[in-house]
C-alpha positions as CSV (number, residue, x, y, z in Angstrom):
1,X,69.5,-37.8,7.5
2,X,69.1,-40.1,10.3
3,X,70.3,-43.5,10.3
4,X,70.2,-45.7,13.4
5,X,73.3,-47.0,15.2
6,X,74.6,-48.1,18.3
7,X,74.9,-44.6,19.9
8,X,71.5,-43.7,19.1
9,X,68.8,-44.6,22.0
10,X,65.3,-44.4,21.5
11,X,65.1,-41.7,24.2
12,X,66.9,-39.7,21.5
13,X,64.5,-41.0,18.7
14,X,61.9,-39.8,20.7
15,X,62.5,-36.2,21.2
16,X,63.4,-36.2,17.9
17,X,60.0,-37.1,16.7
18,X,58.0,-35.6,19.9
19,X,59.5,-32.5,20.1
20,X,61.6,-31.7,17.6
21,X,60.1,-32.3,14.0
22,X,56.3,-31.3,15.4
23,X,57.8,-28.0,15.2
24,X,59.0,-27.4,12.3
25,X,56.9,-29.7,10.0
26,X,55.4,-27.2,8.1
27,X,58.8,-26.0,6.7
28,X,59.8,-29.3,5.4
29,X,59.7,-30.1,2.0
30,X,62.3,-32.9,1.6
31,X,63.5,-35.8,3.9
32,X,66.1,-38.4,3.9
33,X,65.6,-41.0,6.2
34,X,66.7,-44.7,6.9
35,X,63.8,-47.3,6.2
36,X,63.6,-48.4,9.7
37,X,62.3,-45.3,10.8
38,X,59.4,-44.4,8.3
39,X,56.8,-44.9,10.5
40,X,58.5,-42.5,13.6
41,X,59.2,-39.8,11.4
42,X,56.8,-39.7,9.0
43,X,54.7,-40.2,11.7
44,X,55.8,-37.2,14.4
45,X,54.4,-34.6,12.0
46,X,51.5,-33.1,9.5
47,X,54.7,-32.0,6.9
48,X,52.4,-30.0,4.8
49,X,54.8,-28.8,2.2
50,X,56.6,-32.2,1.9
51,X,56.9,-33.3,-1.8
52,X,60.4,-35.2,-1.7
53,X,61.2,-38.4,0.0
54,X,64.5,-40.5,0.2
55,X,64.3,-43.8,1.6
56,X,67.7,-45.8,2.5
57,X,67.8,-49.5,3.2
58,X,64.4,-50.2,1.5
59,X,63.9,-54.1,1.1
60,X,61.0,-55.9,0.1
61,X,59.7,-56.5,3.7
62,X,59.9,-52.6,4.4
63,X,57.9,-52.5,1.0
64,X,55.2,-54.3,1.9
65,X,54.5,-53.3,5.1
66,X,54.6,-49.5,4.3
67,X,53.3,-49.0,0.9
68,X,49.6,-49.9,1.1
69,X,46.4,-48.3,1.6
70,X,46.6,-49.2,5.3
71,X,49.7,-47.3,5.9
72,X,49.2,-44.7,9.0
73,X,51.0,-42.3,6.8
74,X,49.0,-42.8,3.6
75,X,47.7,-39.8,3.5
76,X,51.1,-37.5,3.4
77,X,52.7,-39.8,1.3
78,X,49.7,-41.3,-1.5
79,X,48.6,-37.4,-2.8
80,X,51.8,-35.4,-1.8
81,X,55.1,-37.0,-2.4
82,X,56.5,-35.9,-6.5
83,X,60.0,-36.9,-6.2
84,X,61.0,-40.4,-4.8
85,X,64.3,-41.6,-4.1
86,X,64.7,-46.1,-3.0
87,X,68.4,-46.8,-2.2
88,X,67.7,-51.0,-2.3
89,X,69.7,-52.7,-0.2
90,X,68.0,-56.0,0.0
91,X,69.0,-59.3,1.9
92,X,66.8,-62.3,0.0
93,X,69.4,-63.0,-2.7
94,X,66.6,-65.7,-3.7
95,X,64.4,-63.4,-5.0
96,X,63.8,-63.1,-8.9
97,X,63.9,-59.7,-10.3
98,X,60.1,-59.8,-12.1
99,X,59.3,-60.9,-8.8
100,X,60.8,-58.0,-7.2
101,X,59.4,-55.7,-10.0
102,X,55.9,-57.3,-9.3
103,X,55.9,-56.9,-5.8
104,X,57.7,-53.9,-4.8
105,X,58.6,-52.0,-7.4
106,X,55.3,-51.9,-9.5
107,X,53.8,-51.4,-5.8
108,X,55.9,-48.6,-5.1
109,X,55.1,-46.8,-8.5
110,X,51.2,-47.6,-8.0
111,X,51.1,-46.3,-4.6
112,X,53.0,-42.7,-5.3
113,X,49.5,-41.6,-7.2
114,X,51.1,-38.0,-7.8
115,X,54.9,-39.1,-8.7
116,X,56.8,-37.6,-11.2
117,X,60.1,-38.6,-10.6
118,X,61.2,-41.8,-9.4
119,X,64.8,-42.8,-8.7
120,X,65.6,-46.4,-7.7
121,X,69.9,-46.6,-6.7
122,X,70.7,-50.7,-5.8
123,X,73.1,-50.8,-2.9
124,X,73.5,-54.1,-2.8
125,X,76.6,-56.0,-5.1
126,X,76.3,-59.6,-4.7
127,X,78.0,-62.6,-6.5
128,X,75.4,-64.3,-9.4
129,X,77.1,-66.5,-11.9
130,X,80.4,-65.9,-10.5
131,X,79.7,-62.1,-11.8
132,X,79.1,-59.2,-9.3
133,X,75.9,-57.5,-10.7
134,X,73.5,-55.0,-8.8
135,X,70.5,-56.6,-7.4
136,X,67.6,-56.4,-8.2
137,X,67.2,-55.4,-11.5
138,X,63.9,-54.0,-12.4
139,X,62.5,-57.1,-15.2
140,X,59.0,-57.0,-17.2
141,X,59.6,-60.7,-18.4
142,X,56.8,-62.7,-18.3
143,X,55.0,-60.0,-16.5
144,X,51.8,-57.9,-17.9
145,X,52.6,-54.7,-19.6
146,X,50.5,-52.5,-16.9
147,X,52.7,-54.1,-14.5
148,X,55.3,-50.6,-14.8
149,X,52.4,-48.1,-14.9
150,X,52.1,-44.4,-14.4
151,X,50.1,-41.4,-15.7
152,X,52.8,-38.9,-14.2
153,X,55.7,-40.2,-14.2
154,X,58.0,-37.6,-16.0
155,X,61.8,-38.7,-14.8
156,X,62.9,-41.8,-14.3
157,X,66.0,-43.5,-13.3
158,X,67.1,-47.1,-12.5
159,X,68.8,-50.7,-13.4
160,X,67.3,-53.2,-15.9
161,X,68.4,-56.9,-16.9
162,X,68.2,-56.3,-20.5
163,X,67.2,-54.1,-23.4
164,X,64.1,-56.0,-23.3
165,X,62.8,-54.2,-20.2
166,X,63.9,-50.8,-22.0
167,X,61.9,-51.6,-24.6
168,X,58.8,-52.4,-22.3
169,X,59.4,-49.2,-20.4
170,X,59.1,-47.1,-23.3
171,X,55.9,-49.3,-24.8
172,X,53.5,-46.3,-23.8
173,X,52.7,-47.1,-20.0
174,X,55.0,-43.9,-19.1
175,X,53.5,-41.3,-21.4
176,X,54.4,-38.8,-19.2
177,X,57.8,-39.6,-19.3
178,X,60.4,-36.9,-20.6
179,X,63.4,-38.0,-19.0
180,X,64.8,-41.6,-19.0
181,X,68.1,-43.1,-17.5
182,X,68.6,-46.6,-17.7
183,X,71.4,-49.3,-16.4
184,X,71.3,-52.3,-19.1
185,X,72.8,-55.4,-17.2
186,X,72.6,-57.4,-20.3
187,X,73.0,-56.2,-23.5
188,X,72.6,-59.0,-25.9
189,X,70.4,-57.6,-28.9
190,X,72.6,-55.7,-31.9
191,X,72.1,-52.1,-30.6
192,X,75.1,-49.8,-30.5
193,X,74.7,-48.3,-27.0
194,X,77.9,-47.0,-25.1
195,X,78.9,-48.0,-21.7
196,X,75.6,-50.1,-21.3
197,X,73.7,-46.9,-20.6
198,X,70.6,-45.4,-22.0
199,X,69.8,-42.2,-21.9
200,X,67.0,-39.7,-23.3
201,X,65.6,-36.6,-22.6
């Protein structure tokens, strides 16, 4: 994993991507790497075999500069990448969570054409209603029920606000889907579920 700090000069950076990963792309099937370096490192090589991506730091800004059609890397990432992994550490704390859901994680999902797992870990604990609560939440509320859409999407793991969303997820969009692991935030609707987790398999 490489993560930048204040020992780390681009000179270093450099070799890494110039003359280090050229070399060995072809034997890389997994990579974990902090968002701020996407572009260098998915960038210094062809990476072949590489099905498995971890991203740390993602944000929303990262988001949509990275995941579109125009991305340099487009065509490693679009057709090749199966298993996805978005620690979310974001810094807008003014952000609504269906906006977040419309705009990065629906993006995300719709970008990943091949995906068929897709694990989103929030990094961020901030104070909301004098609570502490992970943030952002994926929400479907008030948003289209293709918004969440995937053809191949057999595993999935992440945070919702409410029992609502769990209920959306599981409307048919993710037919795929075998595996399902699910944070409730909220759980205000008579179900009996322990420890505000979902899971099914």
């Amino acid at each position: 994993m490489l993560q930048p700090n204040h020992s780390m000069r681009s000179m270093k950076l450099d070799r890494f991507c110039l003359s280090i990963l050229p070399r060995i792309d072809e034997n890389i099937k997994s990579l974990v790497v902090e968002s701020a370096f996407m572009k260098h490192i998915l960038g210094a090589g062809n990476y072949p075999n590489l099905t498995e991506l971890t991203f740390y730091d993602m944000d929303k800004k990262i988001a949509s500069q990275f995941f579109t059609d125009n991305c340099m890397c487009k065509h490693k990432c679009k057709q090749q990448i199966t298993n996805l992994t978005l620690v979310i550490n974001e810094s807008d704390f003014q952000i609504t969570s269906a906006d977040y859901t419309q705009n990065v994680y629906s993006v995300i999902l719709s970008f990943f054409v091949n995906l068929k797992h897709l694990t989103i870990v929030v990094q961020s604990i901030v104070k909301f209603y004098r609570t502490s609560r992970n943030y952002p939440c994926l929400s479907l509320h008030g948003l289209p029920t293709e918004t969440f859409y995937s053809s191949t999407l057999t595993k999935l793991s992440l945070n919702v606000i409410d029992l609502n969303d769990v209920y959306a997820l599981l409307d048919g969009h993710l037919k795929q889907l075998t595996t399902f692991s699910v944070e409730v935030e909220a759980i205000q609707d008579p179900v009996s579920i322990s420890n505000n987790h979902v899971s099914s398999s």
